[in-house]
N, C-alpha and C positions, 0 to 999 in steps of 0.2 A: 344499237345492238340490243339484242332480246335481254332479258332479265335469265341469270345463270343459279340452276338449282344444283348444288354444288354435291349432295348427295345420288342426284339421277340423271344431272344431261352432261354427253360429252362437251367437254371444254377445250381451246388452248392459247397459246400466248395473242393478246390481242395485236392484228398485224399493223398498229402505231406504235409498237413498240421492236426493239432487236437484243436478241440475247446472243452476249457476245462476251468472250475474256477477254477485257483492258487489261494491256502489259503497262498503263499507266498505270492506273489504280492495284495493279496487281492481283486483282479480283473477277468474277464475273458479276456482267451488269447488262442491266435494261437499258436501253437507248433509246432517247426518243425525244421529237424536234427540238423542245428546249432543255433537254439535257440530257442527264443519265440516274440512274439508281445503281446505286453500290448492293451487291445482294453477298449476304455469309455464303458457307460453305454449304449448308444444307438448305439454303433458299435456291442456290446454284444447282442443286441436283433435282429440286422440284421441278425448277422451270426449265430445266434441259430437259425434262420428261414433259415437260406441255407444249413443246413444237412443232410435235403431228398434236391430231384430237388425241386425246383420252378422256379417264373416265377418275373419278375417286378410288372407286374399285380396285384397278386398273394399275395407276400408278403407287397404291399403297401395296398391292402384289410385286412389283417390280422392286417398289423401295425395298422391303422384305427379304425379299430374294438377296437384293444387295448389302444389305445392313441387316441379318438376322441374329436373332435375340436382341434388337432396338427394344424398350416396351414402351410402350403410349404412342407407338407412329402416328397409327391412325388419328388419331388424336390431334397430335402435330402437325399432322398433314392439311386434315383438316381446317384447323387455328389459321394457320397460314394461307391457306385455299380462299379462307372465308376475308383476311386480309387481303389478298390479292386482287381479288374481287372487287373489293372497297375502293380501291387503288387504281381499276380497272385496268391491270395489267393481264389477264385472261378473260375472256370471253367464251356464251355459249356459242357452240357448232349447228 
């Protein structure tokens, strides 16, 4: 997979992985062949916004929308994006 520039290329969830709610875990999580990732509540709402492409732009407008007067999203969004990344649970498009 290409190298993902988290500020300017569309991204989304890398397709080794599946975002899904365990009614075990009681959480949403990453799946993927040797296991799974437990994700929070607002790790859950990033990556339910990376299963079509998007953009940084893009889903921090979305998040916004849905969680307004958050302050530091972008921020947040970011931190996390740039984790996700590292993790290579998103990839660029």
């Amino acid at each position: 997979m290409s190298s993902l520039n988290i500020d300017s290329d569309q991204f989304s969830i890398n397709p080794q992985y599946r975002f899904q709610w365990e009614e075990a875990q009681e959480c949403h999580v990453l799946l993927f062949p040797e296991g799974l990732v437990k994700l929070s509540g607002s790790a859950a709402e990033i990556m339910q916004r990376c299963q079509q492409p998007t953009t940084l732009a893009a889903l921090v407008d979305e998040l916004q929308q849905t969680f307004p007067g958050v302050e530091g999203l972008e921020n947040d969004v970011r931190e996390f994006l740039n984790d996700a990344q590292e993790q290579d649970w998103i990839v660029s498009i």
